[in-house]
Every structure is written in structure tokens, then in C-alpha cells.
N, C-alpha and C positions, 0 to 999 in steps of 0.2 A: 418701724422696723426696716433695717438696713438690706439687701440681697446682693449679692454679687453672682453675675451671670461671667462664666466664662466660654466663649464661643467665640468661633472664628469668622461663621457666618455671618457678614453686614446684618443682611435683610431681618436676621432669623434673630438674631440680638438685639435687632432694633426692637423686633415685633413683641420680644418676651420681653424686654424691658416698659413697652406702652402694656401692655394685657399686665403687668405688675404695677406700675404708676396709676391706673384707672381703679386700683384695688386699695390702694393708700400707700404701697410701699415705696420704698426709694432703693432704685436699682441704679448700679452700676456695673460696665459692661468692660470685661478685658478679652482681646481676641487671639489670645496665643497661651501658649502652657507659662511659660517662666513668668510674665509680668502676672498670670492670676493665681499662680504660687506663692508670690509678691504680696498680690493684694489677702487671699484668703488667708495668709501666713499672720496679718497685721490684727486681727482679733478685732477687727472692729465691725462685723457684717452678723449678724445674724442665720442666715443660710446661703448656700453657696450652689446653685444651678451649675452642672460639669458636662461640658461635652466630652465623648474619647476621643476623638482626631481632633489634635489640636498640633497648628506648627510650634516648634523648638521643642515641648513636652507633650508626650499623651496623656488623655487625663487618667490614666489607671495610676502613672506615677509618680504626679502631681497626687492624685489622694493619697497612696501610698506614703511620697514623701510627705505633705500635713498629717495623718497620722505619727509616723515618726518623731517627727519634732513635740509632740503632744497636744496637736491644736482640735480639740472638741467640737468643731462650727460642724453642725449639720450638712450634708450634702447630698444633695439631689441630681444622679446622673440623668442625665437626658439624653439620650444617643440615640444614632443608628441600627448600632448593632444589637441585635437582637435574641445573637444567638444564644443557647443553654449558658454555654463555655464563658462569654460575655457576661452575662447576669452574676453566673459564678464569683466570675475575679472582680468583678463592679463590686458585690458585698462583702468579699473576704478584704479587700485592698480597703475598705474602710466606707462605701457608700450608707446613709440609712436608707433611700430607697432609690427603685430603678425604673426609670420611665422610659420606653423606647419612641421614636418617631415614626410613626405621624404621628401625634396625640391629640386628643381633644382637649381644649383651653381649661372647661371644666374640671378635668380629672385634673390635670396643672396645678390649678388653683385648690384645690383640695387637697392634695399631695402637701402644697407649701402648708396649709393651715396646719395638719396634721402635725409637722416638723419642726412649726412653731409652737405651736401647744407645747411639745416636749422641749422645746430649749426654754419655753417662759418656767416652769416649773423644776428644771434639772438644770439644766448647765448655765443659763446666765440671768442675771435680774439686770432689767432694764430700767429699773428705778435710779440707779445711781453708780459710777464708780467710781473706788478709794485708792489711795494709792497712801499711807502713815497716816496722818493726822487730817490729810485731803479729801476732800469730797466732791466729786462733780455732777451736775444733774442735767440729765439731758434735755428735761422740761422747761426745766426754766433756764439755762443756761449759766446758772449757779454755781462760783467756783465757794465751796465754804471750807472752812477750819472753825470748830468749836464755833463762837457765836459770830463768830466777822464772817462776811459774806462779800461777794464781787459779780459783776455779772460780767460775760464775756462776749464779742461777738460770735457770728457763726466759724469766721475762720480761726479766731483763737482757739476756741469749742474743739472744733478738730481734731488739732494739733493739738491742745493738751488732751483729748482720750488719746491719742495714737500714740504717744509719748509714755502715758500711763500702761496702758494694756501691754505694749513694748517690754515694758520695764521687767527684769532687768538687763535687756538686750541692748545693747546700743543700735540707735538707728542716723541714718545716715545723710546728710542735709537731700542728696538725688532721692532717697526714699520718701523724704516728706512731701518735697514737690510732687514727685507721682501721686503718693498717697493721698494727701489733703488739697493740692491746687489741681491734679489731672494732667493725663498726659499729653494732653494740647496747649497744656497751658505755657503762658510765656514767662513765668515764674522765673527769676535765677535765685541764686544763693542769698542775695543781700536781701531778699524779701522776708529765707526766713530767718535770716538775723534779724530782720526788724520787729519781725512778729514773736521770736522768740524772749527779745528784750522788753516787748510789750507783758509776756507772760510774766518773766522773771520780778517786772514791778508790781504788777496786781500777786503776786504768791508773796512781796514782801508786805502788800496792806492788808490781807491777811494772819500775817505772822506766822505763816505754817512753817514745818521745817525738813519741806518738802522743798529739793533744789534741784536748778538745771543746769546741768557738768557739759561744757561742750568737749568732744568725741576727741580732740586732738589731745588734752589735757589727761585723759585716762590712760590713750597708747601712749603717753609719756614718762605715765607712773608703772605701767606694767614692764615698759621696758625698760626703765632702771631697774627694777627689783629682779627680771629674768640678767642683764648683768650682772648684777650681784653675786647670783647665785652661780650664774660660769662661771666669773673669775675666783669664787670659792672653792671650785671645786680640786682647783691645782691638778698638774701633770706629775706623775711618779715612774711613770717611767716601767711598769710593771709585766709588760709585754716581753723582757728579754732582749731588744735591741739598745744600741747603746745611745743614751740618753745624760743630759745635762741641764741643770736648770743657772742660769744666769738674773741677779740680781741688781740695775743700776740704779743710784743714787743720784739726788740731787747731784751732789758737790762731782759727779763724775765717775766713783768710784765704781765699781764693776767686780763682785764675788760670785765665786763658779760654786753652784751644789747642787745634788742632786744625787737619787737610788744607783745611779753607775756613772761613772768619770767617762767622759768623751776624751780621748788623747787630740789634744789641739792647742797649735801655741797661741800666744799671747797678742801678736798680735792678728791672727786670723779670729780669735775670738771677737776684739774691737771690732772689726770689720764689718764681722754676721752683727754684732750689736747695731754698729751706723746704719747697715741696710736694715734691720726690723725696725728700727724706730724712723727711719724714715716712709715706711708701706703704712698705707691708709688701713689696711684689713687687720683686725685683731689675727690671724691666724694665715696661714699661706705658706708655699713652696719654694725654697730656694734650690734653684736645679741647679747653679753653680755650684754649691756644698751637697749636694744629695741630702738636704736637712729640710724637715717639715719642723713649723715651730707656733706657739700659740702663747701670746702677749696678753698679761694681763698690765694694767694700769692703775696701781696704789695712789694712796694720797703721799708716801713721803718714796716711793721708788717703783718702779717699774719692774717687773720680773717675765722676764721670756725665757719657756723650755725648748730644748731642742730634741729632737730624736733623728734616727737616722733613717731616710727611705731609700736604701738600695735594695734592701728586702720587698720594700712594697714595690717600688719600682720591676725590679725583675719577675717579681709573682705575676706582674700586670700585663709585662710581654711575653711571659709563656703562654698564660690565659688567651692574649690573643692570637699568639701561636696557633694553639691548639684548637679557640675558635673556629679560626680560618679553616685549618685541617677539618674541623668536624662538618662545614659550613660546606666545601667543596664536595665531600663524600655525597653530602645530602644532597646538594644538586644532582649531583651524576644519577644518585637513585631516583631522586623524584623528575627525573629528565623519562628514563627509564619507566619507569610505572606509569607516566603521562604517556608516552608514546603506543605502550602495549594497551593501555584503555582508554585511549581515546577513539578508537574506531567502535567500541561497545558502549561507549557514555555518546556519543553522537548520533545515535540511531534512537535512543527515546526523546534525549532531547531535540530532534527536526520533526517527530511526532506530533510532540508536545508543543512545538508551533505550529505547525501545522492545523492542529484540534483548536489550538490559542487563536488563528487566523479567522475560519470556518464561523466559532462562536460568534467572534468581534462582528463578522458580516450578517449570520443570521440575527442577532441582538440587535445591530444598527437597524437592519430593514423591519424588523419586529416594530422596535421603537414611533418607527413615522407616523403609522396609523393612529394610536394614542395620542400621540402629541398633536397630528393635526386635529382630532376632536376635542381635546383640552382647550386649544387656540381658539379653535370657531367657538366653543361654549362661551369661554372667557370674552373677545368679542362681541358675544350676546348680552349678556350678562351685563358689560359694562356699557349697554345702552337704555337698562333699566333698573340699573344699584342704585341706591343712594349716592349723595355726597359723603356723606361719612364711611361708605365703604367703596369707594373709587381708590383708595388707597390700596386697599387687601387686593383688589381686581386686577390693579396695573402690576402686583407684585408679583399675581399668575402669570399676566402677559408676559412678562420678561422675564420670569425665570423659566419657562414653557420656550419662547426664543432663544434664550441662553441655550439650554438642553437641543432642540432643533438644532442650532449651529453646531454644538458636538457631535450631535449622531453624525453631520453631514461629513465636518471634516475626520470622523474616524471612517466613515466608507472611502472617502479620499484617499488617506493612510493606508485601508487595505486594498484600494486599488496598486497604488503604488507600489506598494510593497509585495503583492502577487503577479505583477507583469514581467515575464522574463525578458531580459535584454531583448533588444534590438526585436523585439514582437510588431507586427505592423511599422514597425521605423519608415518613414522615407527622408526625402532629401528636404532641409528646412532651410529658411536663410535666417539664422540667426539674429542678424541685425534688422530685420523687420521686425522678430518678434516683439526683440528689447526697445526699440524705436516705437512701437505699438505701445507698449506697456509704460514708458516714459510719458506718451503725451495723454493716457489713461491717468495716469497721478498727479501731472502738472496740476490740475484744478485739484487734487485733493492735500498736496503739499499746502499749494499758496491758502487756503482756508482755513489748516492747520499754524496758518504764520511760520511756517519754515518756505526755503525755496527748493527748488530741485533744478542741479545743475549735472548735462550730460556729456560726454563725448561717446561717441560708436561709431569704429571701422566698419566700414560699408561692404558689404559680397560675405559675408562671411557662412559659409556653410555647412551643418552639420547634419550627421544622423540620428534621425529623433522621434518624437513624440511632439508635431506642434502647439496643443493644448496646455499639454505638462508644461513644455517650457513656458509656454507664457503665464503657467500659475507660477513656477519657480519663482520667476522676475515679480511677478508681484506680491510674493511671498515676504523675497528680501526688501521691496519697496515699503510693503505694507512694516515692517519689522523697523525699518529705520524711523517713518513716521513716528509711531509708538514713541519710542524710545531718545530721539534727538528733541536736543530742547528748544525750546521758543526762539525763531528770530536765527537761525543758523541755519547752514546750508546742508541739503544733501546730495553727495554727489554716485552718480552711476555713469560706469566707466565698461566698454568692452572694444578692449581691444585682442589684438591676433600677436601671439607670444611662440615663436619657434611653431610646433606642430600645435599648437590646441589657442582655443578661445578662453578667454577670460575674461569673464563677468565681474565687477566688484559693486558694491554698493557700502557708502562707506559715512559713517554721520558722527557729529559728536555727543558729548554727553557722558556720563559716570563710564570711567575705564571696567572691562570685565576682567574677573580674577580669572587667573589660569585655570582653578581647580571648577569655575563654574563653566568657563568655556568648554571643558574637556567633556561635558557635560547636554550642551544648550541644543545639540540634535538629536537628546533621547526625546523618547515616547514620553508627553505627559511631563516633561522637566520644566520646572520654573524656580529661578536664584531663591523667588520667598515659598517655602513650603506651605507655604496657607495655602487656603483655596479661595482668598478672596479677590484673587486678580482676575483682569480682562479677559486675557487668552485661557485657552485650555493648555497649554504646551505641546500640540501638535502639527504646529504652522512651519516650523523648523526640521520635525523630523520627517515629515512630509517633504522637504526640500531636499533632506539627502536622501531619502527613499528614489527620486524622482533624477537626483544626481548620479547614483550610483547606478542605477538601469541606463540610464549614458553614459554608462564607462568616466565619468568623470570623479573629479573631487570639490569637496565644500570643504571650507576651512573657515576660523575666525580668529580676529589677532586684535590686542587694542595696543595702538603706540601713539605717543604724543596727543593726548588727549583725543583720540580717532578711533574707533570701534567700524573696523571693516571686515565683511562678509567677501568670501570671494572665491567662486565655480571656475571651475577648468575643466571645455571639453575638449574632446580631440575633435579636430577638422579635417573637413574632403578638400576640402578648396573655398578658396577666395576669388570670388567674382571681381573682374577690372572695373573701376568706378566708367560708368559712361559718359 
């Protein structure tokens, strides 16, 4: 029996994927919503394990949409969430049952039997499937037709169920590779021509009369006959504007007919003719004639209608007349009603931070106690486990440190972000800090294989936070590391620019999109919405928490292949080099 586990969790996918494999089954694992839409969509799994937070699709709409389409594969949510309202939409959206987290492996593992019992008896036999006169078996690897038989390997095997259960969908050569070779695989296209040609000779030593249509040859059939059926449909002209249909000939010849006569001579007629048969588009605008016109293409003449758009045309710029007009009021109003309620919409919302703030700090200190007796348990434990469960042990260890490092850096966050300006400030020399924090990294660059290259104006003075600053800089230091790739330089740069200091730190590696930059100093923001990355997304907003209580600014720009970060404070002075 086949399972498909979708989850975003490494650990946690990995973990139900081996507690399934030790049981007999064969699991495979997708970590986002769309690709295990993909894969549970494909009909070839038996049950399907759902987590609900999942990045690009949650999985309520992932079950949702496989219901929709009419796909029967059993599903087993397995989540978090726990609440009533959860449970609810889990079985109405299509789950047969609901397992929350934490669970014990046991009830897991009964849950599945359960699920399969009802698919062996109701929705699928796993003895064989047919697709006309075909027959495949999964035991034996059996392709038959009536008495001839073939045997197939495992990857032919695949590929023709997924090909069958498909049917009659078209799929896609990218879908087979994901589907039947995996999505690490280094599979291209010409493999599954190879293997598809392989099929197509064992279904002819069979003699079935079962065939395999490559994908380009049907969008070719379908769209001649959607032609067809446009250019059958002819223009008449029935709308009331004035309209003409024109007929050319081989030999040249050019007859004007149509439900109303266009008044147009003879030779602006030629004309609009030379120009439509020269435009690549069956249909299009000539705004020199104010004539819209739609070409059809016979086997013995060509016929193009005309109609006239000064009608449509003018309807178009009233419309956006009156847009504009309707567009401007609306501003002024809603200029208006933002102003008179924003000073009563800003009073629960600074509340509501406020209470938001408070939780975050009592939560985080809550947290430490548990966690350090999780760690020392764990600790203990893995100096008296087995070998065989040294694995489960270290997986406490570090997801207990994981967790550790967040509580830490969310009290960070809300230090930062409850310290009023210039609180305790004194006089800092900037360029010690940055120079401090440079020769801090140098040994963690060069061990990472990138370099770190500096320049820092010297005296440079500001009012401040000396701590903060020196996490700031190691902030953006630690951020480049990540992020710059093997063998390339990084460079930090602070120099004195008119009244203020400016910090940059600047490396290469994949350019940032506008719309993720505009983004990269929220709370918790990361470009992949999984949750299977390194960071938390709090190391940045932490930065500008820390920047903006110095009156300064953080910004990020990528140009010429370059992703640089770069703070601006204001300055008291600059000390004279000695």
C-alpha cells in the first residue's frame, strides 16, 4: 500500500514516513500544498496524511479542492489544530478522520488500518488495473491483454499506472517526472521519451488497443476544430453599427457584402484589405479607419468583416471620464472618514499592542523553565538510550534548542521594541563597535569559505545603545553569511555621509524581489512560507526595532547582482584620527 504524507515539517515527515516503512507501507513525502495536490490528485496512493499549515496551499483547500475534482483517496488530517471549529471544517471539506498533535504512533497506526480496510473494500482493488482491453498488475508487474502478457520493470510499472488512473486527463511530461522519478531527481524530458517508447513497444507485443497520444498532437487537434468552429460562425453585423463584409479571391478579386453597406471608396477598400492580410492576428483594430475587423481564412478566399468603433471607442472615454470623476469623489470622501476616525480606530489598536507586547514577554519567560528541563532530561536520556533510539533523542535535542533560540530572540524583539528613544543613550564610538564586530566574523566568514572585506571611518560618534548596536552589526553580518554564496566576498562598509553614519553590509547571491524586500523587516517574514528554514524571521525585524530607537533608517536594495543592507544614524561628531 502506497501513502502520501504531506507535511512541511522535515523532521516530522521524515519521522511518519519511517513509523510507516517499518509497518510495510511505502510512503512518500510532499512538503508544501500545491505539489501534494499534484501528487494526491494522481490517484495512485492509497491514503493521504494532511497537515493544515502548509506553505503556497492550506490543507483545508487542498482537501477541498481533491474533493472537487472527484478524487475518493482517503485522508487523514493530522494537525495542530485542535480546535472544535477545526475539526468541524477538517470533516465537512472532505477529511474521513481527524488526528491532532501530539499523537501517539499507536492510535496513527490504527487510524491508517482502519482507512485502509475501507478503501480495500469500497473505493479501490488493488488486485489490478484496466484501462480497455489492458490489464496491469501490480504483483507481478504484469502488463496483459487477453492471453499475451509482458512483464515490466518498476519504472515502466509507474508510469503506465499514472498514465492509466490519469486517463482521461492529459498529463504532462514535468508531471511524470515529479510523479514517477521524484522531485530530486535529475530526470529531463528525453528519459521520458525513452521510457515512454519503451511502453509503446511492449502494448504493441501485446496487441492491445490501448495507445499512447503524445500531449502536443491532441492541443493540435482540438485547436483546429475550435477554428473551425470560429471562423463558422461569420460576423452579421447585427448590433446596428455600420458594418461590411469583404471577400478576396485567389485571382485578386475583392466583393463587398454584408447586413449594412459601409460607404467607402474603392480604393480605401484595397487598402484596409492590404493592411488585414498583412497582420499576423485573425482579428484586431485599425485606429487609422476607426474599424475593428475579424479574418477568417477559406480554402478558395479569405473573407474579412468590418464594423465601425467610433461608438465603442467613445463609450470607452466617457466611461473613463466618469470613472475618473467617480474615483476622485471617492478619494475626497474616504480622505474625510479616515481622518475623523482615525483618532477612534488608534486607541484600541495601540491597546491591542500593547496587550500583544506584555503576552509576547510573559509567554517568552513562561517558556524557559520547560524548555531548560526538556534539554537536561533529553541530555540524560541520551546517555542511557539505545542506539536505535539515539535518533528520536537528538531530534528532542534540537528541536528543544531550536525553540530555546526563539523564545530568546522574541524577548530580544520585545526589548527592542519597548525601549523609548534615546532611554539610557550615551556617547558610543561607532566605529569601535563596527571594527569589534568585523574582527568577531572574520573567523566565521573565512570557515564559511567566503571572505570579509572592511573599510570604517574612524572617530565616528553616536547616541546610543552600545549593546544594541553591536547586535545590529552582527545582525546584518550574520544575514550576509547565510545568504552569500561559496567563495565570494563580503563586504562592510561605514562611512560618515553629510550629518549621519552609514553602515552597509553588502554580499552577493540571488537578487531580492521588490515585493519581498518591502517585506524582509516584518516580524516572523521569510520569502519561503514554510517553516522549514533556519531562521525564525526575527533577526531583521529586530534590526529595525533597534534602528529606529536611533532615529535612524535600515533599508535594502539589490542592483547588479549585490544585495546590500544599509543603516543610517545621525552623528554628534567625529573624532580627528590621532
Amino acid at each position: 500500500m502506497r501513502i502520501l504524507v504531506i507535511e512541511d515539517e522535515a523532521r516530522l515527515a521524515q519521522t511518519l514516513a519511517e513509523l510507516l516503512h517499518r509497518q510495510g507501507y511505502t510512503a512518500d513525502i510532499s512538503g508544501d500544498g500545491l505539489s501534494g495536490l499534484d501528487n494526491a490528485a494522481s490517484d495512485i496512493y492509497d491514503l493521504v496524511v494532511l497537515d493544515a499549515m502548509l506553505p503556497g496551499m492550506d490543507g483545508f483547500t487542498l482537501l477541498q479542492r481533491l474533493r472537487q475534482e472527484g478524487h475518493t483517496v482517503p485522508v487523514l488530517m493530522l494537525t495542530a489544530r485542535s480546535g472544535v471549529e477545526d475539526r468541524v471544517r477538517g470533516l465537512d471539506s472532505g477529511a474521513d478522520y481527524y488526528l491532532t498533535k501530539p499523537f501517539e504512533p499507536q492510535e496513527l497506526l490504527a487510524c491508517v488500518r482502519l482507512l485502509l480496510r475501507r478503501t480495500d473494500g469500497q473505493l479501490r482493488q488493488e488486485d489490478a488495473v484496466t484501462c480497455g482491453d489492458l490489464r496491469l498488475e501490480p504483483g507481478t508487474f504484469l502488463l496483459r491483454c487477453g492471453q499475451r502478457e509482458v512483464r515490466l520493470s518498476r519504472r515502466e510499472y509507474d508510469l503506465m499506472e499514472l498514465l492509466i488512473r490519469s486517463y482521461p486527463q492529459i498529463v504532462t511530461k514535468e508531471q511524470l517526472i515529479l510523479k514517477v522519478w521524484g522531485y530530486d531527481s535529475d530526470a529531463e524530458d528525453n528519459n521520458v521519451e525513452v521510457y515512454i517508447s519503451f511502453l509503446r513497444r511492449k502494448l504493441e507485443a501485446v496487441f492491445t488497443g490501448v495507445m499512447l497520444t503524445a500531449r502536443s498532437s491532441l492541443e493540435q487537434s482540438s485547436t483546429r476544430q475550435l477554428e473551425k468552429a470560429l471562423r463558422g460562425e461569420g460576423y452579421d453585423g447585427q448590433n446596428g453599427q455600420p458594418c461590411f463584409v469583404t471577400e478576396v479571391y485567389s485571382s485578386g478579386t475583392v466583393r463587398v457584402m454584408g447586413s449594412s453597406y459601409y460607404q467607402i471608396s474603392e480604393e480605401a477598400l484595397l487598402a484596409l484589405v492590404q493592411e488585414c492580410l498583412s497582420q499576423q492576428e485573425e482579428s484586431g483594430l485599425l485606429t487609422d479607419y476607426h474599424l475593428r475587423y475579424l479574418r477568417y481564412d477559406g480554402a478558395l478566399s479569405i473573407r474579412i468583416a468590418f464594423t465601425d468603433s467610433t461608438l465603442e471607442q467613445s463609450a470607452l472615454r466617457a466611461m473613463a471620464g466618469n470613472l475618473l470623476l467617480i474615483a476622485l469623489a471617492a478619494l475626497v470622501v474616504l480622505l474625510g472618514c479616515s481622518y475623523l476616525l482615525s483618532g477612534v480606530a488608534a486607541r484600541p489598536v495601540e491597546r491591542a499592542w500593547q496587550e500583544q507586547q506584555r503576552f509576547l514577554s510573559d509567554a517568552s519567560h513562561e517558556l524557559k523553565t520547560p524548555l531548560t528541563v526538556i534539554l537536561s532530561s533529553a541530555d540524560l536520556l541520551a546517555e542511557s538510550a539505545p542506539a536505535e533510539e539515539q535518533t528520536y533523542v537528538e531530534n528532542i535535542r534540537a528541536e528543544s534548542r531550536r525553540m530555546k533560540k526563539l523564545v530568546e530572540e522574541m524577548l530580544t524583539l520585545f526589548r527592542a521594541e519597548s525601549v523609548r528613544r534615546e532611554t539610557a543613550f550615551s556617547e558610543v564610538d561607532l566605529s569601535d563597535v563596527v571594527t569589534d564586530a568585523a574582527l568577531r566574523f572574520e573567523p566565521v566568514v573565512f570557515e564559511s569559505g567566503r571572505r570579509l572585506l572592511y573599510t570604517i571611518d574612524e572617530g565616528l560618534q553616536v547616541s546610543g545603545d552600545r549593546d544594541a548596536l553591536e547586535r545590529l552589526t552582527g545582525i546584518l553580518l550574520d544575514n550576509a553569511v547565510k545568504y552569500a554564496p561559496q567563495g565570494t566576498d563580503i563586504r562592510l562598509t561605514l562611512t560618515h555621509q553629510d550629518r549621519t553614519a552609514c553602515l552597509a553590509v553588502e554580499n552577493g547571491g540571488d537578487p531580492i524581489p521588490p515585493e519581498v524586500a518591502a517585506h524582509l523587516f516584518d516580524r516572523f517574514y521569510r520569502a519561503d512560507s514554510s517553516r522549514t528554514g533556519t531562521g525564525f524571521g526575527l533577526g531583521l525585524a529586530i534590526a529595525r526595532a533597534i534602528v529606529q530607537n536611533h532615529r535612524g533608517n535600515i533599508i535594502c536594495r539589490s542592483q547588479e547582482g549585490l544585495n546590500r543592507f544599509s543603516v543610517t544614524l545621525p552623528v554628534l561628531r567625529q573624532k580627528e584620527a590621532q
